[in-house]
C-alpha positions in Angstrom: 65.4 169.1 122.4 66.5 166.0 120.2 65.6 168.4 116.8 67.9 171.2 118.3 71.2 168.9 119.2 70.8 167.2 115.7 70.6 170.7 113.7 73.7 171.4 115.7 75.6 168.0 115.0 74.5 168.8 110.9 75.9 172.5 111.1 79.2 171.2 112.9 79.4 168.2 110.2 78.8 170.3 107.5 81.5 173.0 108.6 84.0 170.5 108.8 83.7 168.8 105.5 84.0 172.4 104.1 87.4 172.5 105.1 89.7 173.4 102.4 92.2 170.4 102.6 96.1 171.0 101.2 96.8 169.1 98.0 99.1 166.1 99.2 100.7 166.2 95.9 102.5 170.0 96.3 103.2 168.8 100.5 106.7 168.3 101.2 110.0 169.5 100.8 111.5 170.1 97.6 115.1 169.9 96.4 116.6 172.4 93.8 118.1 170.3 91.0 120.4 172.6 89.1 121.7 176.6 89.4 123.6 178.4 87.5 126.0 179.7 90.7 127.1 177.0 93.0 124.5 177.1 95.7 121.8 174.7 97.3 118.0 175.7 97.9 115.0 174.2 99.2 111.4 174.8 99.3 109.1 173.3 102.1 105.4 173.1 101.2 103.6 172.6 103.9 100.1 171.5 105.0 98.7 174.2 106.5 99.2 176.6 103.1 102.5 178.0 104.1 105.9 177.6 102.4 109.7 178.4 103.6 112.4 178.9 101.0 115.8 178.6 101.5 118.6 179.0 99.5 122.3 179.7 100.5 125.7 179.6 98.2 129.7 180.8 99.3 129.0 184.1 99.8 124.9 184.7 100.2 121.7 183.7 102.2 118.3 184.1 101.4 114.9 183.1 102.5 111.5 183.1 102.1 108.2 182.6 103.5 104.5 183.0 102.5 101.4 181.3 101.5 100.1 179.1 98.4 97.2 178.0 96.9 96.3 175.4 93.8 94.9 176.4 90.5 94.2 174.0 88.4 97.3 171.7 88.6 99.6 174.6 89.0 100.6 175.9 92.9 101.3 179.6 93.4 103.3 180.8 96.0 103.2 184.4 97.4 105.0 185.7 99.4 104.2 187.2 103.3 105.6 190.6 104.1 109.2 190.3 106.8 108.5 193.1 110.2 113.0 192.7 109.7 114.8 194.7 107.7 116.4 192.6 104.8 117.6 193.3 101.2 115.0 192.1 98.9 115.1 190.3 95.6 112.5 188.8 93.4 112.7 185.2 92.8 113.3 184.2 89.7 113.8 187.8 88.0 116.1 188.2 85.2 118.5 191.3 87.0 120.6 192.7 84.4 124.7 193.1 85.5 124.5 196.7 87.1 120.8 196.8 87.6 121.4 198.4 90.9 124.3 200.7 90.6 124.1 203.9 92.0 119.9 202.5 93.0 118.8 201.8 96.3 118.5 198.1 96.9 114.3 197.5 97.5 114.1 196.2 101.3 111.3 194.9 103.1 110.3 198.0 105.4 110.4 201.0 103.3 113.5 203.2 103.8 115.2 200.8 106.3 118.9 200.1 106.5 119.7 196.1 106.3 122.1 195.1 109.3 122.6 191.6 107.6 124.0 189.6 104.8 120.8 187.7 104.2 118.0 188.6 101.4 114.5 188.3 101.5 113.0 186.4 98.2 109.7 187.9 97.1 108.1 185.2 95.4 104.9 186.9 93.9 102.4 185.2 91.8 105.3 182.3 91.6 103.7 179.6 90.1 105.2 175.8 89.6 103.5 172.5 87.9 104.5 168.7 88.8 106.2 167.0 85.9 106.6 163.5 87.2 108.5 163.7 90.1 109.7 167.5 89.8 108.1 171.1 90.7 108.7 173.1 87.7 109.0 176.8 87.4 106.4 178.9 85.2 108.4 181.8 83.8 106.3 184.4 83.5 106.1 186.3 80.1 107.4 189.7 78.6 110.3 189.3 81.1 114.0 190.7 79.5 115.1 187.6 79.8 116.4 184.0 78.3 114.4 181.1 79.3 115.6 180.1 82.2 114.7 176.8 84.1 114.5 176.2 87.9 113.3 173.2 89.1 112.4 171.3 92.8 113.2 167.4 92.9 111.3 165.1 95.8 114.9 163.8 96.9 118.4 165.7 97.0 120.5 165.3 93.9 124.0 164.1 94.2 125.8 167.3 92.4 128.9 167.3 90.5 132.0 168.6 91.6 135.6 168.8 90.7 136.1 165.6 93.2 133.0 163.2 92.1 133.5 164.2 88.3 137.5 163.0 88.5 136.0 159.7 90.1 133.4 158.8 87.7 136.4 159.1 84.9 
């Protein structure tokens, strides 16, 4: 009787040091540091392999919300599929002036008609990399595009405006 309960004690020892654990590094919630239009965004890693993106500007909302995993020191973030109807735009995809004139926008259920403003992000294959204190975009190649550069800070950034920039003068 002893053998059996310590064969099950092992098995249920050995199942949970096999749990994957989330790479403390990548867990928090990340601050963009710069964008081209005016416009704040944040990206919330969390524990439990998940992510939320947010990002929102005069005019537009968007949002995200999937899972990631680590490679190497790199975290890739892919998106999970909305059951709403949304507008939907890849992250981080250079979209040439035009690129949907006279086109149907892509939207998250096939053939669906978007009752709001906001936009789903796809984030596919999105991979970022820690340099120092920032999460760093990976471009990915053969895109029609200039190099762009989109990164996450650990803290918000104080960001210029008409008023701060007269002040600091």
């Amino acid at each position: 009787m002893k053998l059996k309960l310590y064969i099950f004690l092992f098995v249920i020892f050995a199942f949970q040091s096999c749990q994957k654990k989330a790479d403390e590094r990548f867990v928090r919630t990340w601050h963009d540091t710069e964008y081209i239009i005016p416009g704040h965004s944040t990206l919330s890693i969390n524990s439990n392999f998940t992510f939320n993106y947010k990002s929102a500007g005069c005019q537009w909302r968007c949002f995200s919300k999937g899972k990631w995993n680590v490679i190497g020191d790199t975290i890739e973030l892919n998106s999970i599929a909305s059951d709403t109807c949304y507008q939907m735009y890849p992250f981080a995809k250079c979209i040439k002036f035009a690129a949907y004139e006279n086109k149907k926008v892509p939207t998250t259920i096939p053939n669906c008609t978007a009752e709001t403003m906001e936009e789903f992000t796809i984030f596919r294959k999105e991979k970022f990399y820690l340099k120092k204190d920032s999460l760093v975009y990976t471009q990915k190649p053969n895109q029609d595009c200039p190099p762009i550069e989109i990164k996450f800070a650990k803290t918000e950034k104080i960001r210029k405006t008409a008023t701060n920039s007269r002040l600091a003068q």
